[in-house]
C-alpha positions in Angstrom: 3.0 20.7 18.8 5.0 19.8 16.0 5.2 21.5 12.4 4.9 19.4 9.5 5.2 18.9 6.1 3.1 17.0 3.6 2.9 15.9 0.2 0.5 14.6 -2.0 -2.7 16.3 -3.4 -5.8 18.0 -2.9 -9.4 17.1 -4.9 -12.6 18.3 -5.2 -14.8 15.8 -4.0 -18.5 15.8 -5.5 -20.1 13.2 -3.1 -23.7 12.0 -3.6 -25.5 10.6 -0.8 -28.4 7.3 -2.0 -30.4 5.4 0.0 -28.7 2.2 -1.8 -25.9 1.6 -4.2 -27.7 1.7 -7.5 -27.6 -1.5 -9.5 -25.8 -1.0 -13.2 -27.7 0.6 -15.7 -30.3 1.8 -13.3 -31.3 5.5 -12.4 -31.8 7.0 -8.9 -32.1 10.1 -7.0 -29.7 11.7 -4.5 -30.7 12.1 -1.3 -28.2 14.9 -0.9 -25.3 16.2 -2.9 -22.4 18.4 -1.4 -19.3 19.6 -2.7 -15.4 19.7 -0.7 -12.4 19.6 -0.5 -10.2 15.8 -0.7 -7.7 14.0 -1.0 -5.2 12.0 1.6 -2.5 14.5 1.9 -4.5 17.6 2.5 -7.3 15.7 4.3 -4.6 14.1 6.8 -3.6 18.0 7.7 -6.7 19.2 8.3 -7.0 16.6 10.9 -3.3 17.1 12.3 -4.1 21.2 12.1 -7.5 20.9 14.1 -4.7 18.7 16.9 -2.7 21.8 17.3 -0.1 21.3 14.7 1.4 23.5 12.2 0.5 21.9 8.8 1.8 22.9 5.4 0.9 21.2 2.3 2.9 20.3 -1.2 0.9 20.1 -3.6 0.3 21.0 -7.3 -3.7 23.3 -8.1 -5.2 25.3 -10.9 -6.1 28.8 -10.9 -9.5 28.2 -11.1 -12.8 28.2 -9.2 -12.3 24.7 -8.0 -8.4 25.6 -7.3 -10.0 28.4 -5.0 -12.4 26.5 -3.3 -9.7 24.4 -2.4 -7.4 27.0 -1.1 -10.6 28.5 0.9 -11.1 25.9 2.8 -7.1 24.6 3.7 -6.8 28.2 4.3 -10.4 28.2 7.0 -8.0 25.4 8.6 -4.6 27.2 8.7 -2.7 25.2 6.2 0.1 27.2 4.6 -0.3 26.5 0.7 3.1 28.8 0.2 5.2 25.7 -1.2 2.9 24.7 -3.6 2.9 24.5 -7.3 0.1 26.9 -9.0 -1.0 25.5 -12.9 -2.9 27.5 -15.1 -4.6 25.0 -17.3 -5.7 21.5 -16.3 -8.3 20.0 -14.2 -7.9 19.7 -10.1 -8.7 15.9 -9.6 -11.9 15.3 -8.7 -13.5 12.6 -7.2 -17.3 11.7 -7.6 -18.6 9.8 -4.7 -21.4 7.6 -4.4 -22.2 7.3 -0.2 -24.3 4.9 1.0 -26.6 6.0 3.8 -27.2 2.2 4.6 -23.5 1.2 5.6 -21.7 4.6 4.9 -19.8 3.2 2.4 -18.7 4.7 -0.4 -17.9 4.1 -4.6 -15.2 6.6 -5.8 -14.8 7.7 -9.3 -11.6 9.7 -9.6 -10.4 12.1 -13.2 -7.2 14.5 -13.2 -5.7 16.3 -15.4 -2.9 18.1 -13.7 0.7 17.2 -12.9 2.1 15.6 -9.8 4.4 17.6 -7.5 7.5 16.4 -8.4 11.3 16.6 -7.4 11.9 19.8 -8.8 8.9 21.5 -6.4 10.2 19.5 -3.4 13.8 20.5 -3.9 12.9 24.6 -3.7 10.9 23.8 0.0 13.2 24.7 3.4 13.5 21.5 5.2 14.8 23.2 8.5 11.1 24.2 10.2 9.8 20.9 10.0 9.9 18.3 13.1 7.4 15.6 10.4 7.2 15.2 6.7 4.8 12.6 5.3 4.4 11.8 1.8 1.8 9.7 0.1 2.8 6.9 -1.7 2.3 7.7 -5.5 4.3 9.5 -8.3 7.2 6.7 -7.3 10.2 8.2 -9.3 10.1 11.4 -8.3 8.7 10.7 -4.7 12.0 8.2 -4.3 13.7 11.6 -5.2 12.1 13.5 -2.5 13.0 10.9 0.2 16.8 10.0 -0.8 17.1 14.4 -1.2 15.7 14.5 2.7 18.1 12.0 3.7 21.2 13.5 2.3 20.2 17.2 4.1 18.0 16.2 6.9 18.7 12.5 7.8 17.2 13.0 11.6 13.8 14.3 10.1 11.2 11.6 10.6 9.3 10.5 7.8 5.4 8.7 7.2 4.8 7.5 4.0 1.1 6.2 3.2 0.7 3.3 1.1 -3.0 2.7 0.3 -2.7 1.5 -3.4 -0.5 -1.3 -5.1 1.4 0.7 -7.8 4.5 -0.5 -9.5 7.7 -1.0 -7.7 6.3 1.4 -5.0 8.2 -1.3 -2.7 11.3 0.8 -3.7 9.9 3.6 -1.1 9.6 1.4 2.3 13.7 1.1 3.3 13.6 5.3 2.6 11.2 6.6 5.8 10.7 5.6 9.5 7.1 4.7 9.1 4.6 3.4 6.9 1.2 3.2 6.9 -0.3 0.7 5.3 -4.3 0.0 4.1 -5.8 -3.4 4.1 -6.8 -2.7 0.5 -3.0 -2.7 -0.4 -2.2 -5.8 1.7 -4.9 -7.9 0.6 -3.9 -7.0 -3.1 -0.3 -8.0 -3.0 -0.7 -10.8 -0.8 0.3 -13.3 -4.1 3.1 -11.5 -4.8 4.9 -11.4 -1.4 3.2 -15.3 -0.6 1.5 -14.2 2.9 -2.2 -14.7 3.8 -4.5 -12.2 2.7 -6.3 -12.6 6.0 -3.3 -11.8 8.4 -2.1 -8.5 8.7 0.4 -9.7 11.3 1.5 -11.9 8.3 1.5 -9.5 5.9 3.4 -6.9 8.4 6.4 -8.8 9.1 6.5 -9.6 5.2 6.7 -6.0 5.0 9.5 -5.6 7.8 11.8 -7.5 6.2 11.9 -5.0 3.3 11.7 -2.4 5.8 13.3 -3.2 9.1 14.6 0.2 10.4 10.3 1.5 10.3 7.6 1.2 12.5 4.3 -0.1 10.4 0.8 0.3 10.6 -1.8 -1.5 8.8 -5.8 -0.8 9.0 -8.1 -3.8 9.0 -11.7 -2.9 9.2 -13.8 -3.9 11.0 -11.2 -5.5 13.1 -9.2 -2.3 14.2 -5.6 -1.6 13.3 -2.0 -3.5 13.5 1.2 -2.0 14.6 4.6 -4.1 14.2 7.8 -2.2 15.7 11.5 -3.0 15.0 12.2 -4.9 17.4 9.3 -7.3 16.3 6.4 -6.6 19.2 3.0 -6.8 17.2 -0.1 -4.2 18.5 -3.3 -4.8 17.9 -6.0 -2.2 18.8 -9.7 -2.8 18.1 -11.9 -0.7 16.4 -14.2 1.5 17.7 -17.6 2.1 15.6 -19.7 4.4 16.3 -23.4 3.9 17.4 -24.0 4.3 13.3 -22.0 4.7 10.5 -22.6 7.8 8.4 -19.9 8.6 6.3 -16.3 6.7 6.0 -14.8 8.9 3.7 -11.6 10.1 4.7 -11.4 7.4 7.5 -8.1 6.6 6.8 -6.5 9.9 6.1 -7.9 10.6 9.9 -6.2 7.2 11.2 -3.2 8.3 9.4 -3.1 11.8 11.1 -3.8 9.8 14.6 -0.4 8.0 14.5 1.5 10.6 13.3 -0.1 13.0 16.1 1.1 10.9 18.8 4.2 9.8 17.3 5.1 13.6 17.2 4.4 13.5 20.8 6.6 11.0 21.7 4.1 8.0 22.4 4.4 5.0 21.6 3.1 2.4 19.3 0.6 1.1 21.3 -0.9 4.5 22.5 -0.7 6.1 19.2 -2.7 3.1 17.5 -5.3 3.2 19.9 -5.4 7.3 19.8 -5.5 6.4 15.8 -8.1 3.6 15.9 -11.0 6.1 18.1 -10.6 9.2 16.0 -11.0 7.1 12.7 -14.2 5.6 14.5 -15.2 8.8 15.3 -15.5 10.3 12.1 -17.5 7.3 10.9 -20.3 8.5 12.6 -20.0 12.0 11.1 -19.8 13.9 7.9 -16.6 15.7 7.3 -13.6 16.0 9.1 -14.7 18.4 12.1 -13.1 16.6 15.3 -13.7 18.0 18.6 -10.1 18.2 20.7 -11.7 18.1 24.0 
């Protein structure tokens, strides 16, 4: 059981479940509407929290109703909310969510209007409890902060750093933490830049290593499972495992993401931990929410 930190942010996610994605300029019904709490940091926690750890979260709320609602529910999974930053104007983000009953995809529409958590918030926080911290890869300058700050005061601390959108000179981040996680979104997206094959995530992986050689990477791929690379150059592969039908992949990720970090805390290694990964993202596939049974 390890404690851990993360940071990154919380939404309010308004998710509306249809039949079919509409077509543009068309009108539909909802075949159900529900409102939660989001977002990659806090979502990865909640995950972590339900496998035994102790989870705190950095992150920047309002004072509001949505503020509270998020609150209410880290709080119904024991995540201490103590570090974070409290705003009293703004808007929390929120993301409105088409889900497709058909495949379980789903459309995201995403509006904030709050500050990030920045270096200033993450220089006040206690490093000493934690045996994890993991970060989210946005908000670059002030993240890059964060990082070079943990290694100047807590260089043995073991860091995850998600990377799931291209953003500028985010590469700046990689050589800073001991893993990365990577989605196939962000490697299909840079695969131009870096010259690999968008297809390849071993490809894209060791093009990765050689800005980060001291980490250990992960990289989602769909359909296809998940990719590991270690240091010393051994590639994983793991494949997926869907469930009987998929019903919502929201947060899919964020649940992979808590998988490795779960067994990396316990000492596993890479191959386990991607495998342990790859079956609780395919689990909650084939359910709403992020409720996971531990047995």
């Amino acid at each position: 059981m390890a404690t851990i930190l993360a940071i990154g942010i919380a939404t309010l996610d308004i998710i509306n479940t249809v039949n079919q994605y509409p077509q543009e300029d068309t009108e539909i019904r909802a075949l159900s509407q529900r409102i939660c709490r989001g977002g990659n940091a806090t979502n990865t926690l909640v995950i972590l929290s339900q496998l035994g750890h102790h989870c705190t979260w950095g992150g920047v709320y309002v004072n509001d109703p949505d503020g509270q609602l998020i609150l209410e529910d880290l709080a119904q999974h024991h995540i201490d909310t103590s570090n974070c930053r409290i705003e009293s104007q703004g808007k929390v983000p929120t993301s409105y969510i088409i889900l497709n009953q058909r495949n379980g995809s789903r459309t995201i529409v995403h509006y904030r209007l709050l500050p990030e958590f920045d270096f200033k918030d993450f220089q006040s926080i206690q490093l000493n409890p934690f045996d994890w911290l993991h970060f989210e890869g946005r908000n670059i300058i002030e993240t890059a902060r964060m990082l070079e700050r943990v290694q100047q005061i807590a260089p043995t601390l073991p860091i995850s750093l998600e990377i799931e959108k291209p953003r500028p000179q985010i590469e700046q981040l990689f050589n800073k933490v001991n893993v990365l996680l990577f989605s196939k979104a962000f490697a299909q997206a840079n695969a131009q830049k870096f010259a690999y094959n968008k297809n390849d995530a071993a490809t894209f992986l060791r093009t990765m290593q050689q800005l980060a050689p001291k980490a250990r990477l992960f990289c989602t791929w769909g359909a296809k499972g998940a990719y590991a690379l270690d240091t010393d150059g051994t590639l994983f592969h793991c494949p997926a495992y869907p469930p009987s039908q998929i019903v919502d992949t929201l947060g899919a990720g964020d649940t992979f993401n808590a998988g490795i970090i779960d067994n990396l805390c316990r000492q596993q290694n890479l191959a386990t931990a991607l495998n342990h990964a790859c079956r609780l993202a395919g689990k909650k596939c084939g359910q709403l929410g992020l409720s996971i049974s531990t047995t």
